[in-house]
N, CA, C and O of each residue as an XYZ file, in Angstrom:
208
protein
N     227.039    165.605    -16.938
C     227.793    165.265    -15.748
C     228.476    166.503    -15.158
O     228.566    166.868    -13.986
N     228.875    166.977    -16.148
C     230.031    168.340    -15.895
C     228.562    169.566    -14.864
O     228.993    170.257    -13.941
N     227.212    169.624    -15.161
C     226.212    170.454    -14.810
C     226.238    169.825    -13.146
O     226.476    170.581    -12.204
N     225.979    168.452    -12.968
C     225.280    168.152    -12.074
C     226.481    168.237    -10.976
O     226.164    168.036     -9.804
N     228.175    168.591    -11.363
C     229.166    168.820    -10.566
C     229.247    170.082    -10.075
O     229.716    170.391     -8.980
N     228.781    170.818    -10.902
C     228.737    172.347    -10.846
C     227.708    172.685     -9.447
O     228.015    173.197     -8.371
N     226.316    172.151     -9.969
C     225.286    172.318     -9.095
C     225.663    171.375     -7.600
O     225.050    171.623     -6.561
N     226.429    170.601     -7.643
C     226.487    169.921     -6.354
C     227.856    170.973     -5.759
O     227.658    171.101     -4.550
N     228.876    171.591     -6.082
C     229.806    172.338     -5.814
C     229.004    173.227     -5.483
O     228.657    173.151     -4.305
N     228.471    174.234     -6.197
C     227.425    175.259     -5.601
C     227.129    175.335     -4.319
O     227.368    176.074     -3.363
N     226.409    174.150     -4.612
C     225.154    173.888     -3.318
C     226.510    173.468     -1.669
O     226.674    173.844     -0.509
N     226.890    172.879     -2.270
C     228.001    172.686     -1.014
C     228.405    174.224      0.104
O     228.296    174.436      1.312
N     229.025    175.251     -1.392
C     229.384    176.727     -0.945
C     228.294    177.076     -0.310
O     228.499    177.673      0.747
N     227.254    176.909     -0.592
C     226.234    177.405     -0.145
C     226.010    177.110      1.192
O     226.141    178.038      1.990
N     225.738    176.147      1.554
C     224.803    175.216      2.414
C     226.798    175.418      3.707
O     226.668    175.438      4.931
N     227.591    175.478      3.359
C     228.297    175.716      4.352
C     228.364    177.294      4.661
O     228.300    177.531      5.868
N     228.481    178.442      3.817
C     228.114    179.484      3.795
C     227.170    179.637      5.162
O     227.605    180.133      6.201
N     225.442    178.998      4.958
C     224.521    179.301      5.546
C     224.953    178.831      6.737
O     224.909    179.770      7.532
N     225.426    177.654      7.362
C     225.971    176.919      7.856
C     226.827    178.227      9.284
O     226.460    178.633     10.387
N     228.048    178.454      8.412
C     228.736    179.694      9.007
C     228.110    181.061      9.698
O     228.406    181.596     10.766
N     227.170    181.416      8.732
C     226.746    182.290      9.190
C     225.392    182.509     10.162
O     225.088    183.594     10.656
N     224.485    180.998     10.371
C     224.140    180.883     11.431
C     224.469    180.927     12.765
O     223.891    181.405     13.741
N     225.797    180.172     12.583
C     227.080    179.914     13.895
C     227.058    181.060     13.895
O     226.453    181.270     14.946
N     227.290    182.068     13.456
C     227.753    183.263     13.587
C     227.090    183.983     14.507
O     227.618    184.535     15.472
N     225.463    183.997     14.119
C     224.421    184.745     14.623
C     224.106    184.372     15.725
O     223.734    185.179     16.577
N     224.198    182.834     15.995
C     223.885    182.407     17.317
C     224.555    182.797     18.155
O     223.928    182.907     19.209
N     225.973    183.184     18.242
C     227.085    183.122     19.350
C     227.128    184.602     19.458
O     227.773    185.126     20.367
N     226.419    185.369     18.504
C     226.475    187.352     18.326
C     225.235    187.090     19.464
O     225.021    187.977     20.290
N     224.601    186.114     19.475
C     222.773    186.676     20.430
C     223.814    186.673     21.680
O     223.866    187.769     22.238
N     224.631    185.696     22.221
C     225.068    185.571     23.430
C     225.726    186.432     24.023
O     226.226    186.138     25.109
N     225.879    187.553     23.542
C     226.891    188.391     23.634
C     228.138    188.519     23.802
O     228.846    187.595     23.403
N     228.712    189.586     24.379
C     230.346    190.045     23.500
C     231.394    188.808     24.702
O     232.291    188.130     24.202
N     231.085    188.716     26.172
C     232.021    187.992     26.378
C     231.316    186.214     26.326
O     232.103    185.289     26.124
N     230.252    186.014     26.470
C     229.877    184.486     26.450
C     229.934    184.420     25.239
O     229.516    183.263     25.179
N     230.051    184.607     24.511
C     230.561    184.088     23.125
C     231.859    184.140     23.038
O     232.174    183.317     22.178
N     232.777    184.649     23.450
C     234.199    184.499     23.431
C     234.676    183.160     23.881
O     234.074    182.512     24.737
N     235.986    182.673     23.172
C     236.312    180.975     23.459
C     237.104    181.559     24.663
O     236.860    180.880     25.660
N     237.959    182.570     24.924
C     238.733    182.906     26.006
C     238.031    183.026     27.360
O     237.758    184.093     27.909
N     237.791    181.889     27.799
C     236.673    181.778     29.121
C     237.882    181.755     30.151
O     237.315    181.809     31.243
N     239.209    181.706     30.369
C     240.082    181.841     31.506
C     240.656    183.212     31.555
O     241.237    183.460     32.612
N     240.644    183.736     31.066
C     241.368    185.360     30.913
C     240.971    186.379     29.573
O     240.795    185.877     28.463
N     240.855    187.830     29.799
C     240.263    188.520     28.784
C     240.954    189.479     28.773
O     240.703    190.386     29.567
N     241.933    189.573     27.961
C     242.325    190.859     27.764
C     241.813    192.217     27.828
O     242.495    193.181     28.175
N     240.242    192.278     27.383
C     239.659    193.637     27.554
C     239.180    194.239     28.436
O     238.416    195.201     28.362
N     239.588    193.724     29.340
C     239.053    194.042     30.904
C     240.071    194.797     31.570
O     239.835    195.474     32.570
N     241.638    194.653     30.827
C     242.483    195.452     31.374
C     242.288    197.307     30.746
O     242.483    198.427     31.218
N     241.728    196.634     29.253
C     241.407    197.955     28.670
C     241.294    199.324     29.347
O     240.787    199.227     30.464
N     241.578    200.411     29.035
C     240.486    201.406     29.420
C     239.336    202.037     29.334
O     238.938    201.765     28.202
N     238.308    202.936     30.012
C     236.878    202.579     30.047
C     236.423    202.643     28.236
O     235.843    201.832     27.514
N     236.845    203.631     28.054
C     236.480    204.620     26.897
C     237.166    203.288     25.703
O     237.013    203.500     24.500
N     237.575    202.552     25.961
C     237.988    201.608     24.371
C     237.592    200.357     24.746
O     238.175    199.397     24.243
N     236.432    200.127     25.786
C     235.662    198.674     25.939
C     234.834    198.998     24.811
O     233.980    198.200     24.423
């Protein structure tokens, strides 16, 4: 019992892990500002050129 808790805990880390880091990759293809949740205002636009 104690194995098949282990292996289902595992698999959980896992499978949310993969989970995360898909999300991840998908929203990196969209690039730097459509992937940003800040869709009303962006701070980096006030930036200067040289630290965009």
């Amino acid at each position: 019992m104690t194995l098949f808790i282990n292996l289902l805990l595992i698999a959980l880390i896992l499978g949310y892990a993969t989970w995360v880091m898909l999300s991840f990759f998908k929203k990196s293809k969209q690039g730097k500002c459509s992937a940003c949740e800040s869709s009303k205002g962006c701070p980096t636009e006030s930036l200067p050129k040289h630290l965009k």
